[in-house]
VOFINU-656917 format. One line per 2 residues: their letters; for each residue x negated, y, z of C-alpha. Coordinates in steps of 0.05 Angstrom, whole numbers, plus 5000, padded with zeros to 4 digits. Example, Ala and Ser with C-alpha at 12.3 -4.5 7.8 and 13.67 -1.06 7.14 Angstrom:
# residues 2
as	4754/4910/5156 ~ 4727/4979/5143
***
This chain:
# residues 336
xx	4180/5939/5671 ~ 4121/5926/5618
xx	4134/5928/5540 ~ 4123/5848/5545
xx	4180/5838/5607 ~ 4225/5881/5564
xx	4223/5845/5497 ~ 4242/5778/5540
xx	4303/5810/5574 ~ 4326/5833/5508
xx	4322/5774/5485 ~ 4355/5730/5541
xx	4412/5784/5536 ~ 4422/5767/5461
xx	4423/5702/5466 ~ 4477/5701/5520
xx	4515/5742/5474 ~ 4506/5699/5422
xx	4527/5637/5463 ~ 4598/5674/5486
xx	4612/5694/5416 ~ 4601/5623/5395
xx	4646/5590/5440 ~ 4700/5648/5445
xx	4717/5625/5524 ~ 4785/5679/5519
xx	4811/5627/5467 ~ 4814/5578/5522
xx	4786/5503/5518 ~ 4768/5488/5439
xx	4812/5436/5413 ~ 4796/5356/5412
xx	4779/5330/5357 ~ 4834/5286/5325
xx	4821/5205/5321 ~ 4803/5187/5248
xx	4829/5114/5218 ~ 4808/5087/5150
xx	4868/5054/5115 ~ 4857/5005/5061
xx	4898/5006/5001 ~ 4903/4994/4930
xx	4921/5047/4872 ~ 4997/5013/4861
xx	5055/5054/4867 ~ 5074/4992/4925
xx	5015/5035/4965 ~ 5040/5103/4948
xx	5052/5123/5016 ~ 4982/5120/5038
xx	4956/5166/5004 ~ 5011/5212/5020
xx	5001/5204/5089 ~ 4924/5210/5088
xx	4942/5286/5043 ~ 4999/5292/5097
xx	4942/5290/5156 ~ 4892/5334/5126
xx	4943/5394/5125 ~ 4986/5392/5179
xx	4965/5381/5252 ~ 4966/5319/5276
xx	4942/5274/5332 ~ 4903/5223/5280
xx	4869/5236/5212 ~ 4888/5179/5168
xx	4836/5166/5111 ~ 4862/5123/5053
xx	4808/5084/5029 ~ 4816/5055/4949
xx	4801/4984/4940 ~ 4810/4947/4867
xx	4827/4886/4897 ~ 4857/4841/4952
xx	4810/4789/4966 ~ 4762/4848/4968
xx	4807/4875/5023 ~ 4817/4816/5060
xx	4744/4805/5066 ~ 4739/4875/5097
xx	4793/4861/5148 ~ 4762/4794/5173
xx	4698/4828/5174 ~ 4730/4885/5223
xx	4707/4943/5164 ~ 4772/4967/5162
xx	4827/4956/5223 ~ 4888/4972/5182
xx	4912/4958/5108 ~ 4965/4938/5061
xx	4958/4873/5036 ~ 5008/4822/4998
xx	5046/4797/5056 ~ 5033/4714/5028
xx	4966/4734/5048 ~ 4976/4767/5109
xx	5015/4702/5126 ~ 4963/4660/5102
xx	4905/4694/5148 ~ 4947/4696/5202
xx	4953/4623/5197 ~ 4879/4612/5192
xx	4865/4657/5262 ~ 4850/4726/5233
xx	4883/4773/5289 ~ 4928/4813/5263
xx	5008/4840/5262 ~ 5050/4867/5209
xx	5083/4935/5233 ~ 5119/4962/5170
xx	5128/4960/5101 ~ 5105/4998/5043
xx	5155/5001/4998 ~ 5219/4953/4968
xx	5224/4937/4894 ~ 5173/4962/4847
xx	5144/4893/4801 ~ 5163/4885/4742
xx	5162/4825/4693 ~ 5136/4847/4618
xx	5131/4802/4545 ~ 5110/4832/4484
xx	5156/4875/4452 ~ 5169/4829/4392
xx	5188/4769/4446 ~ 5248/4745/4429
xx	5255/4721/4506 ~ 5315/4740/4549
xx	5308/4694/4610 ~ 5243/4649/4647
xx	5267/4598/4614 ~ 5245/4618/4537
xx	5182/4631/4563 ~ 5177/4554/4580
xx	5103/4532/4554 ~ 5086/4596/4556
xx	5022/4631/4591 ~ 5041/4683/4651
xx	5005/4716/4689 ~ 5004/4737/4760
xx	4960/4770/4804 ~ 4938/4717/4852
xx	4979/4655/4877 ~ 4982/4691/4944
xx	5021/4752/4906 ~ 5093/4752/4930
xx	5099/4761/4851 ~ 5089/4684/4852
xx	5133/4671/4901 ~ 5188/4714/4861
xx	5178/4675/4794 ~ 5179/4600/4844
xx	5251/4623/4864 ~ 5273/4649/4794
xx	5238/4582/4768 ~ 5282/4540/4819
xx	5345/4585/4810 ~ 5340/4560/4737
xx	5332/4485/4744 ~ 5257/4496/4715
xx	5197/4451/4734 ~ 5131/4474/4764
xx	5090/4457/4708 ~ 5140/4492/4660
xx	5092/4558/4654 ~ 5022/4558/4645
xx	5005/4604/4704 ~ 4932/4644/4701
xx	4908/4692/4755 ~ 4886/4763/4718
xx	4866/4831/4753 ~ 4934/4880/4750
xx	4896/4926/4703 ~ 4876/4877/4654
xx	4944/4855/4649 ~ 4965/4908/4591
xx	4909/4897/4544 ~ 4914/4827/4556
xx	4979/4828/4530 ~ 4973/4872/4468
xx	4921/4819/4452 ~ 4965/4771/4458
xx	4918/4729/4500 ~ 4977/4726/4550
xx	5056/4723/4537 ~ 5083/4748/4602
xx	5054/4778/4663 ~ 5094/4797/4729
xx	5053/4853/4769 ~ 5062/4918/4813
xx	5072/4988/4780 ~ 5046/5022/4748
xx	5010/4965/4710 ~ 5081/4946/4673
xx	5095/5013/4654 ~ 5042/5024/4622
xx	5055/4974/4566 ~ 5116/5006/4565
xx	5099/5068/4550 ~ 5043/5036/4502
xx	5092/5010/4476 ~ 5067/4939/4470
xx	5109/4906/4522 ~ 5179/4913/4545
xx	5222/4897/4604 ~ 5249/4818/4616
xx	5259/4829/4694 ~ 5256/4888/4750
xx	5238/4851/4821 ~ 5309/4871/4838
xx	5344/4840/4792 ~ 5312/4774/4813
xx	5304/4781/4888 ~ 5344/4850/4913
xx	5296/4886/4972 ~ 5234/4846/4940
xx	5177/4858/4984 ~ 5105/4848/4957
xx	5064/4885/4999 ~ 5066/4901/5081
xx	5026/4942/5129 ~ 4980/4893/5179
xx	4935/4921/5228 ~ 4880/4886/5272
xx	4914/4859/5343 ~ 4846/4897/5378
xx	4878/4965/5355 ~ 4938/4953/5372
xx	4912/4942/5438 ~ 4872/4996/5443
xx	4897/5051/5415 ~ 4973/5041/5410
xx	4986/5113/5399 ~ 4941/5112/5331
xx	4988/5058/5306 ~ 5045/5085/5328
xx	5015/5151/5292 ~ 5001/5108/5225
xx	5072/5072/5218 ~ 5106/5147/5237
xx	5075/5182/5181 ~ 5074/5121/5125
xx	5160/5123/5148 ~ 5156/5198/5142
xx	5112/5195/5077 ~ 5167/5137/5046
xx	5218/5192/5058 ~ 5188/5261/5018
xx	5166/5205/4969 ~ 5236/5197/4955
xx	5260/5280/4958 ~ 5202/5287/4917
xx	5187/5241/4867 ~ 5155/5282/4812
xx	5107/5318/4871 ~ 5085/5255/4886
xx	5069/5227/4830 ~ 5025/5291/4818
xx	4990/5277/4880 ~ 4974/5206/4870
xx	4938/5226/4806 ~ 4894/5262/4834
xx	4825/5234/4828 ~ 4813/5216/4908
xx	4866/5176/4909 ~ 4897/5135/4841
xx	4862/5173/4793 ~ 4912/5155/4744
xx	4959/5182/4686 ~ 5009/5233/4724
xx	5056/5217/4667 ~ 5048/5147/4673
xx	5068/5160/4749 ~ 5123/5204/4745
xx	5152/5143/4694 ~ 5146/5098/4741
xx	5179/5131/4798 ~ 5231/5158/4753
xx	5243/5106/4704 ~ 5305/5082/4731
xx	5291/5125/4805 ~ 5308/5057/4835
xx	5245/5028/4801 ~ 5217/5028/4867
xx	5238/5046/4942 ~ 5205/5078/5000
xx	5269/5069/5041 ~ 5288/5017/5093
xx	5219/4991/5113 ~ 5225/4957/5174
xx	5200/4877/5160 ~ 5275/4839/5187
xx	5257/4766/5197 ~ 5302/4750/5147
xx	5261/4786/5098 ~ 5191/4751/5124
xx	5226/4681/5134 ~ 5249/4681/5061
xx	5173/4700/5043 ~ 5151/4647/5091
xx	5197/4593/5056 ~ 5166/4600/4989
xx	5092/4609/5007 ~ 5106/4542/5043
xx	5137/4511/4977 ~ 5076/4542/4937
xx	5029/4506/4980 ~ 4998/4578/5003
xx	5016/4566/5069 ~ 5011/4492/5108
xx	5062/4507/5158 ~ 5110/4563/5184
xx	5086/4620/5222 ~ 5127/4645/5288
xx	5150/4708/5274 ~ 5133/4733/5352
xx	5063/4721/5325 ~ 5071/4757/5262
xx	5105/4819/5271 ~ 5111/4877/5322
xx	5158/4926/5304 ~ 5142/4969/5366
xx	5114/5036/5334 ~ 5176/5046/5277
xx	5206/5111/5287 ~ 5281/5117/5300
xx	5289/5173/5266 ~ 5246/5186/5203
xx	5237/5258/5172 ~ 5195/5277/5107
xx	5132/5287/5118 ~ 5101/5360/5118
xx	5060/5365/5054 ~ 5029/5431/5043
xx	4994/5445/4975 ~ 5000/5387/4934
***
């Protein structure tokens, strides 16, 4: 064998070596990689458990990585639904009504939370019902926020008219501020955007959602009808862990508020957090969050007296509660 032959067998055998090191064959086949889905949310505590279950995914093995992916508002997310950007969000559930109306395929398959909105005035308000805010400016987040809805019932509960408040649309955040200002004199929004005049203490409580409308719902989980069709186990993987998220949520309220504020995901005050979900603990639930058509059809009712929707949606169209777990465990979290 020359000096030349030798230097290329070396080599060959080397890189053989190399190769079986590489792929370790006496491990057996390497494992496949998991399916990835982008969920849309935004940073409310009504969201909470997406975040938790994207965390939830990235430590513990699982069949699907869930990515939560921040948006700062809803007609932002509802353009990246139609647009097929995103397959799978939370989103007011007026406005999931309303695009389902207008032909945008897609189902609701769970719920997010229960509770959790809160009506604030101005500390110094002398208010104690809707009705001494009469003439008054409130705000809301959109006329397709279930907040709305709320305030039309509690409106009609009390014999009020529709032009009795001054309504104004207003981004949650600007809500506080707004309010110290006194540009506004009430504003009804999801936490932790109340609390935080709270603990400002420029605003103070009038209403919980509960008080007004017991299981309030403002937000639901909707995915695109394609994905359902496609890839029923990722959706039945995505409404598992936000039911199994919704449950360590609740045995561990201060953990999570420490892991929303982390800056990937709210990128908010932990203290503000922890008040929120502590401040009575019933503030907000992450129990009981299967959509009952009682629930929707009550929705449904007042999004057709707002004028949001033109006409009621069937239900078989709407919802598909297939993928909901019948039994629901916390979620493994690891680390946070």
């Amino acid at each position: 064998m020359t000096s030349k032959t030798r230097v290329v067998a070396i080599a060959i055998v080397v890189l053989t070596a190399l190769t079986v090191l590489h792929w370790r064959p006496w491990q057996g086949t390497a494992p496949a990689v998991a399916a990835e889905l982008a969920v849309g949310y935004l940073p409310v505590t009504c969201h909470l458990t997406c975040p938790v279950t994207d965390f939830a995914s990235k430590t513990t093995t699982s069949s699907t990585r869930f990515v939560s992916q921040r948006y700062s508002d809803f007609p932002t997310v509802a353009e990246a639904l139609k647009a097929r950007k995103i397959q799978a969000t939370f989103l007011l559930a007026p406005l999931a009504m309303l695009l389902r109306e207008q032909g945008v395929p897609i189902k609701i398959v769970y719920l997010g939370h229960r509770d959790g909105s809160t009506v604030i005035v101005p500390r110094s308000s002398n208010a104690r019902s809707l009705r001494d805010l009469k003439g008054k400016t409130f705000a809301r987040p959109s006329r397709y926020s279930n907040q709305y809805l709320v305030i039309t019932k509690l409106m009609e509960d009390e014999g009020m008219q529709s032009d009795d408040i001054k309504f104004v649309d207003m981004a949650p955040p600007d809500m506080p501020s707004a309010l110290a200002a006194g540009a506004i004199d009430a504003y009804f929004v999801g936490e932790p955007h109340a609390a935080k005049a709270e603990l400002a203490g420029t605003g103070r409580v009038l209403y919980h959602a509960k008080d007004i409308w017991p299981n309030f719902i403002s937000c639901v989980l909707v995915v695109r009808d394609e994905l359902i069709r496609e890839h029923p186990e990722i959706v039945r993987d995505l409404v598992r862990g936000i039911a199994e998220s919704g449950e360590w949520v609740e045995r561990n309220r201060l953990a999570a508020a420490k892991l929303a504020a982390r800056t990937e995901y709210y990128n908010q005050d932990q203290k503000l957090l922890t008040f929120v979900l502590t401040q009575p603990p019933d503030r907000v639930s992450y129990r009981q969050l299967t959509p009952s058509d009682e629930d929707l059809r009550s929705i449904m009712h007042y999004a057709l007296k707002a004028k949001i929707l033109r006409r009621a949606i069937d239900l078989s169209d709407l919802i598909d509660r297939r993928f909901i777990p019948e039994t629901i465990h916390p979620a493994e979290i690891h680390g946070e």
